[in-house]
C-alpha positions as CSV (number, residue, x, y, z in Angstrom):
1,X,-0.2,-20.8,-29.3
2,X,-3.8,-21.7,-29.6
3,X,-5.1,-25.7,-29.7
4,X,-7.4,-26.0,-32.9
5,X,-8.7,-29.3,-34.1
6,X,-9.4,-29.4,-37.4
7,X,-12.7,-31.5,-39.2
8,X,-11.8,-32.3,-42.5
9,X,-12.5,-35.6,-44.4
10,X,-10.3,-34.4,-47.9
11,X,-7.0,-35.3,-47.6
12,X,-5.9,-32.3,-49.5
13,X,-7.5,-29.4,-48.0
14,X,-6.7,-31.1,-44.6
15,X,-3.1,-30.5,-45.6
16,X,-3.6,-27.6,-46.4
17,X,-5.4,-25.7,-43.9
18,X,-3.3,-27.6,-41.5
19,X,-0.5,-26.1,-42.6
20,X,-1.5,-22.8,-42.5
21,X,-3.0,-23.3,-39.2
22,X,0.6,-24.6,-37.9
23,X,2.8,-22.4,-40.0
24,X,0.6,-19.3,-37.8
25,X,1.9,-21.4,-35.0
26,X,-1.2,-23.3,-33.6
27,X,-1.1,-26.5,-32.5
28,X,-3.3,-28.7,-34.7
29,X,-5.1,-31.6,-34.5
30,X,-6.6,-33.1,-36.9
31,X,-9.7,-36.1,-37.8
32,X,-11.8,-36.9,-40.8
33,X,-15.0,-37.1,-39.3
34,X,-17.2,-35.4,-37.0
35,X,-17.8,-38.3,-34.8
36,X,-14.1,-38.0,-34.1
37,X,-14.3,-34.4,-33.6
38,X,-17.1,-34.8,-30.7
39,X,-15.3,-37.1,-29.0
40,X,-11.9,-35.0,-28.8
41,X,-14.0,-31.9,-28.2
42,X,-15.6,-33.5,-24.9
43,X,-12.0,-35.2,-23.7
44,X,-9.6,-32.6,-24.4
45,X,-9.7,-28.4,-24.3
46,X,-9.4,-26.8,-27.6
47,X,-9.3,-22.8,-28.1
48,X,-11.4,-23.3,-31.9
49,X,-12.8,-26.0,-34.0
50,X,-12.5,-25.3,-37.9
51,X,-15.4,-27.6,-39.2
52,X,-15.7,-28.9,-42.7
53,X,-20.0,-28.8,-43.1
54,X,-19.9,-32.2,-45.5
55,X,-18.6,-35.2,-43.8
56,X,-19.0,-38.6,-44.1
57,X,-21.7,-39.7,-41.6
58,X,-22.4,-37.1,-39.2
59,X,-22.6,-33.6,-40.9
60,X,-20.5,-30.6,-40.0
61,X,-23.7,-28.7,-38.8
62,X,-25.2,-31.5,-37.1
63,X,-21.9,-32.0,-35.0
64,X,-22.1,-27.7,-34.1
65,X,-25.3,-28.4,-32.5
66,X,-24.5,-31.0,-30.2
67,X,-21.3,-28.8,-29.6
68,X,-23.6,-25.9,-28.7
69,X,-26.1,-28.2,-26.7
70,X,-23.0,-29.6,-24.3
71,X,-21.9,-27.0,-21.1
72,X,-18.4,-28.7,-21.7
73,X,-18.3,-27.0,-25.5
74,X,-20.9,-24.2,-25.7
75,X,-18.7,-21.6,-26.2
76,X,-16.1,-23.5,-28.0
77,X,-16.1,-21.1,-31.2
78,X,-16.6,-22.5,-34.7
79,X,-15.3,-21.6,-38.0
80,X,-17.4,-23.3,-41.0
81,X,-15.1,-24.3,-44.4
82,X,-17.5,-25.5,-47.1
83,X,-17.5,-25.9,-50.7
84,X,-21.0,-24.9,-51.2
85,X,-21.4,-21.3,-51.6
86,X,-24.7,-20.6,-52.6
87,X,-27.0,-18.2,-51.5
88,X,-28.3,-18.6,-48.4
89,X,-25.8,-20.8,-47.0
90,X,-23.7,-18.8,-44.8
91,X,-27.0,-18.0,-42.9
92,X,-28.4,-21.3,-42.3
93,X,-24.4,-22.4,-41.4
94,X,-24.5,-19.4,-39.0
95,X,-27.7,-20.5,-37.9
96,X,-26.7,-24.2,-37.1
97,X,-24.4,-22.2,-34.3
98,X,-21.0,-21.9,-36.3
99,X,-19.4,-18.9,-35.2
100,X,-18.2,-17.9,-38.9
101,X,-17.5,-19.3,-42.4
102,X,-15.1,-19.5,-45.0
103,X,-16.0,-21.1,-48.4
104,X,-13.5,-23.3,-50.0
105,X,-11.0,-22.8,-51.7
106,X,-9.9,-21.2,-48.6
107,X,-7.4,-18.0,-49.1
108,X,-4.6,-18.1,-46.8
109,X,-4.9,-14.4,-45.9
110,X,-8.9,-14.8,-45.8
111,X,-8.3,-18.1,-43.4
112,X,-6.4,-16.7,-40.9
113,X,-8.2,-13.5,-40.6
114,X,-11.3,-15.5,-39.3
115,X,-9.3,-17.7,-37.1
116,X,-7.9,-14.7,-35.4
117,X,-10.9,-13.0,-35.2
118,X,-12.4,-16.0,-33.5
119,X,-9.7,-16.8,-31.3
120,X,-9.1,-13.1,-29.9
């Protein structure tokens, strides 16, 4: 079983990818911000961080780079969700130092794909 925290501010999709995530058997924790995700990031070990890239306050991307920039959670991988698929996006997300990305709505089969990709 792999430790994933989860970024998501909708209340809705957290649900939901939550319970994919756990249903797969991974232990889950989630927050709404990415304030809250640094600070779990730095205190506890986590095997992935699935980030939602628009969040109230600090941004999904601006939280990957201080991941990236911290020893402690450089090589923590990072899976992008995002609602904003537009051309051009999944490189700048990529760029930011996410380590893939999924664009919302999310497809179960899609989801999980990446997360085991990124956790093997």
């Amino acid at each position: 079983m792999s430790k994933i925290l989860l970024v998501e501010d909708n209340a809705a999709n957290r649900r939901l990818i939550g319970d994919h995530l756990r249903r797969a058997g991974h232990e889950v924790r989630e927050v709404t911000t990415a304030d809250e995700a640094l600070r779990l990031a730095l205190a506890e070990p986590f095997d992935l961080v699935v980030m939602d890239v628009h969040l109230p306050g600090t941004d999904g991307l601006t939280a990957t780079r201080r991941l990236r920039a911290d020893a402690r959670t450089r090589a923590l991988p990072v899976l992008a969700v995002t609602a904003h698929a537009m051309r051009g996006d999944e490189a700048r997300i990529l760029a930011a130092g996410c380590d893939a990305y999924a664009a919302k709505p999310v497809a179960y089969k899609e989801l999980m794909a990446l997360v085991e990709r990124l956790l093997a």
